[in-house]
C-alpha positions as CSV (number, residue, x, y, z in Angstrom):
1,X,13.5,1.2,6.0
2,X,11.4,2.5,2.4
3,X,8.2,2.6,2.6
4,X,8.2,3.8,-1.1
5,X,10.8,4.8,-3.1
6,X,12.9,7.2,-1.8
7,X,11.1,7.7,1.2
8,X,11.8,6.0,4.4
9,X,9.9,5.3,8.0
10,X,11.0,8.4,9.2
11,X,10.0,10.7,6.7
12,X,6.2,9.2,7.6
13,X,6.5,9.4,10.9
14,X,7.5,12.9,11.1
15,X,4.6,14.1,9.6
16,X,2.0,16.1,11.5
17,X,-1.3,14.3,10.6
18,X,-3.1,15.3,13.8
19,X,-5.2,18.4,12.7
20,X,-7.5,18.0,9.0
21,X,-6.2,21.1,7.3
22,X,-2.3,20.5,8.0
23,X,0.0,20.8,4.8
24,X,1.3,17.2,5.4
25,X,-1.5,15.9,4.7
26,X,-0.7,16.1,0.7
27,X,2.8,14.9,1.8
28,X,1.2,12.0,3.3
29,X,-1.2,10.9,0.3
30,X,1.8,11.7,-1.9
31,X,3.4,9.2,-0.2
32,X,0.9,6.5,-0.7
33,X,0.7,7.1,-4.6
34,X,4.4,6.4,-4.5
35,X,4.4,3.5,-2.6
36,X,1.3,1.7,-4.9
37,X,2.8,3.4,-8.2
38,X,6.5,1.9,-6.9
39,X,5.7,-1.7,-5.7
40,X,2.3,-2.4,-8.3
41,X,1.3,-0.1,-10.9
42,X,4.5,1.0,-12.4
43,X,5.5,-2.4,-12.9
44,X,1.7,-3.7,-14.3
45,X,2.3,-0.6,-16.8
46,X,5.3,-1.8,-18.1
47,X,4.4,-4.9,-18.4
48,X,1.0,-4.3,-20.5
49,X,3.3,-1.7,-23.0
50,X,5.5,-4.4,-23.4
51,X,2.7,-6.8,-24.5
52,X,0.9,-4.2,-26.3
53,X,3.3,-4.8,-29.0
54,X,2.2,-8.3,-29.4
55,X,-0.6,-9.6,-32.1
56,X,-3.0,-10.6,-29.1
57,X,-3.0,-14.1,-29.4
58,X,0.6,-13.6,-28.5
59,X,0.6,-11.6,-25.6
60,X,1.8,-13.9,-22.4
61,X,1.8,-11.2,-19.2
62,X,-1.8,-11.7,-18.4
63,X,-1.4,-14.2,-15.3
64,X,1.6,-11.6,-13.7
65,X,-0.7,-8.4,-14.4
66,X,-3.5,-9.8,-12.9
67,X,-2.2,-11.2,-10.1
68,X,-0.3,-7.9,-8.9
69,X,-3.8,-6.2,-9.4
70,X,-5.4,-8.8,-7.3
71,X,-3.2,-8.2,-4.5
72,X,-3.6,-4.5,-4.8
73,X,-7.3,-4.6,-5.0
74,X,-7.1,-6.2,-1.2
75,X,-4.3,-3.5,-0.3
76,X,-6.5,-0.7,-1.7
77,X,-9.4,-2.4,0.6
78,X,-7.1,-3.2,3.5
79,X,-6.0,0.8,3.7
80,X,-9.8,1.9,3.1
81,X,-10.4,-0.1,6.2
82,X,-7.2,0.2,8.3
83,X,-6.2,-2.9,8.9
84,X,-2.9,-3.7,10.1
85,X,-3.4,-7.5,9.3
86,X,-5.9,-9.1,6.4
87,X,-5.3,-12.6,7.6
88,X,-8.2,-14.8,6.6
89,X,-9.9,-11.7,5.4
90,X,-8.6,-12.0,1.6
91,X,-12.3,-12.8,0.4
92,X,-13.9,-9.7,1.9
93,X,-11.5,-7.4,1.0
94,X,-11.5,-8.4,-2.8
95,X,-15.8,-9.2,-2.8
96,X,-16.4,-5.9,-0.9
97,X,-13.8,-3.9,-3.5
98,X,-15.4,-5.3,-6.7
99,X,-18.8,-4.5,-5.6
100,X,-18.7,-1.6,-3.7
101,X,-15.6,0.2,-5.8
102,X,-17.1,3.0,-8.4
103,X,-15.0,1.6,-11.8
104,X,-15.7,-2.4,-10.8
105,X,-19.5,-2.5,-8.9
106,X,-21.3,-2.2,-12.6
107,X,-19.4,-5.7,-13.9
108,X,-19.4,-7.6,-10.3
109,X,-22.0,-8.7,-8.4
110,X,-21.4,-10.9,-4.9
111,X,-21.5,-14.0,-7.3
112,X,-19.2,-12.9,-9.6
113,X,-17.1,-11.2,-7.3
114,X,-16.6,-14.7,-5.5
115,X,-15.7,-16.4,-8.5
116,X,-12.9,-13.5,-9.4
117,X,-11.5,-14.5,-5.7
118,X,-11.5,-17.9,-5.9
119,X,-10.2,-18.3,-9.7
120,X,-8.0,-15.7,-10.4
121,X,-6.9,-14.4,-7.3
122,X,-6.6,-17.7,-5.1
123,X,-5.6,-19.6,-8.7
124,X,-2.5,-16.9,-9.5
125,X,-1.6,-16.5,-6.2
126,X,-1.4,-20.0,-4.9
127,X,-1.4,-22.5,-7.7
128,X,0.4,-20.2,-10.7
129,X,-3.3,-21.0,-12.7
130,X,-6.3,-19.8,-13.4
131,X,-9.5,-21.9,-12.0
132,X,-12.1,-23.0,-13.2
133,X,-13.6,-21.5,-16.4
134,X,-11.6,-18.4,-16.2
135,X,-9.9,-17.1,-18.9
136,X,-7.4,-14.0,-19.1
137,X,-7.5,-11.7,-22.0
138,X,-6.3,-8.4,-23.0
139,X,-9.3,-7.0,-25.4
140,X,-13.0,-6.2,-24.9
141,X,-14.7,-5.4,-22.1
142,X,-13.6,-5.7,-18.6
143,X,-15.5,-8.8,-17.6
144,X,-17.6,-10.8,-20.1
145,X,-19.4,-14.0,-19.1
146,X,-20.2,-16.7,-21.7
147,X,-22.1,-19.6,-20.6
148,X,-20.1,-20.4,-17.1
149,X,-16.7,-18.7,-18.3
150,X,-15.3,-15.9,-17.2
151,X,-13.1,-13.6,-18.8
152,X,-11.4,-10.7,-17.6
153,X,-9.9,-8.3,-20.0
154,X,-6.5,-7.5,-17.3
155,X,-6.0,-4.3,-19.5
156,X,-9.7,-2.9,-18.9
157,X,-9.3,-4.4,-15.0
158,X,-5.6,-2.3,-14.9
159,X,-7.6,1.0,-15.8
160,X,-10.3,0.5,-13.3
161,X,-7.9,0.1,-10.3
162,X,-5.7,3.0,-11.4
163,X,-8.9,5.0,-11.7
164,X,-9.7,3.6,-8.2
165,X,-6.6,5.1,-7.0
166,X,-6.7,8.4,-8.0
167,X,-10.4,8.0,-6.3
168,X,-9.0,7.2,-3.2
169,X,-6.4,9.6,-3.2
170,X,-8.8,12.2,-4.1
171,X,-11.2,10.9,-1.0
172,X,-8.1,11.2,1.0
173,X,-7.2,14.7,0.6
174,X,-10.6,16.2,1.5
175,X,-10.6,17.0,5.1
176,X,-14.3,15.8,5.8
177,X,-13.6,12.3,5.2
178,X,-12.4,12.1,8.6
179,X,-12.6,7.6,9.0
180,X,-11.0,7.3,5.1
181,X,-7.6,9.3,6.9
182,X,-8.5,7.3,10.4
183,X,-7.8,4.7,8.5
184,X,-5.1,5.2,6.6
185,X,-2.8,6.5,9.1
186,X,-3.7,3.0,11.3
187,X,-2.3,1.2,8.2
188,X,0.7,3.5,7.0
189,X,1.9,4.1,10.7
190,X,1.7,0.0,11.0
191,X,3.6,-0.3,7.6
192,X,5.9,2.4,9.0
193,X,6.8,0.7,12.6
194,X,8.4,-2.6,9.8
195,X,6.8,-5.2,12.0
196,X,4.4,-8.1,10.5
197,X,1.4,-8.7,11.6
198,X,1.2,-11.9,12.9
């Protein structure tokens, strides 16, 4: 089974992750960055070059690039935490990221965090639409509130979580941070074993 491309299960689980200063340790965080870069990021990147060469008030990926995002903000969350299964914990993750995460905390409060959830993430992923107020757009700043509407610029929100990412990574290759790698190796050894959590 891949876990990212061109790595499989096996390659993961022979990696010696039990002492803070072994060399698989990069193997293993390189490993990570392949599997978000090869199932989200790559494709979000793609997709906003591709509308980049669009006069903006043509530019139609904004509902796709923001939904992927959304589900990578609760993976990102989900691996932080080292949990096998997020079942009615979607809302946590995704408040607790926008607040607490570096590149996001200075746009989101609890509030606005909520709202995100409920009508960008829950609106993409389960109705194909954007609830509410909320609008999607591809210039200015990252989130800009006007009146009761909410717009997220999913260009700005793209460079925040890929800046996330390379945080996270970083976090994970220092040997202190000895819950952060905990953690993560709970939720890759899971991915790694190929059952669902149920």
């Amino acid at each position: 089974m891949k876990i990212a491309p061109g790595i499989d299960a096996e390659d993961w689980k022979r990696l010696d992750l039990t002492k803070p200063d072994s060399p698989d340790w990069d193997q293993a965080i390189a490993i990570l960055d392949k599997r978000i870069r090869g199932r989200f990021t790559d494709a979000i990147d793609v997709l906003i070059a591709g509308d980049a060469r669009r006069p903006v008030t043509e530019r139609r990926f904004g509902f796709a690039i923001l939904a992927l995002d959304s589900f990578l903000v609760e993976t990102l969350e989900a691996f932080r935490r080292g949990l096998r299964n997020t079942r009615s914990q979607s809302k946590d993750l995704c408040v607790s990221f926008l607040t607490h995460r570096t590149a996001f905390k200075q746009f989101f409060t609890d509030e606005l965090a909520t709202r995100f959830y409920y009508e960008f993430r829950c609106g993409l992923a389960h109705n194909a639409q954007v609830f509410g107020t909320g609008r999607i757009w591809s210039i200015g700043p990252l989130l800009q509130l006007q009146g009761d509407r909410i717009t997220v610029n999913r260009s700005a929100f793209h460079q925040a979580l890929l800046a996330e990412l390379q945080e996270y990574l970083a976090e994970l290759g220092n040997p202190a941070n000895i819950v952060l790698r905990d953690n993560f190796r709970m939720k890759m050894d899971f991915i790694a074993e190929g059952k669902c959590a149920r």
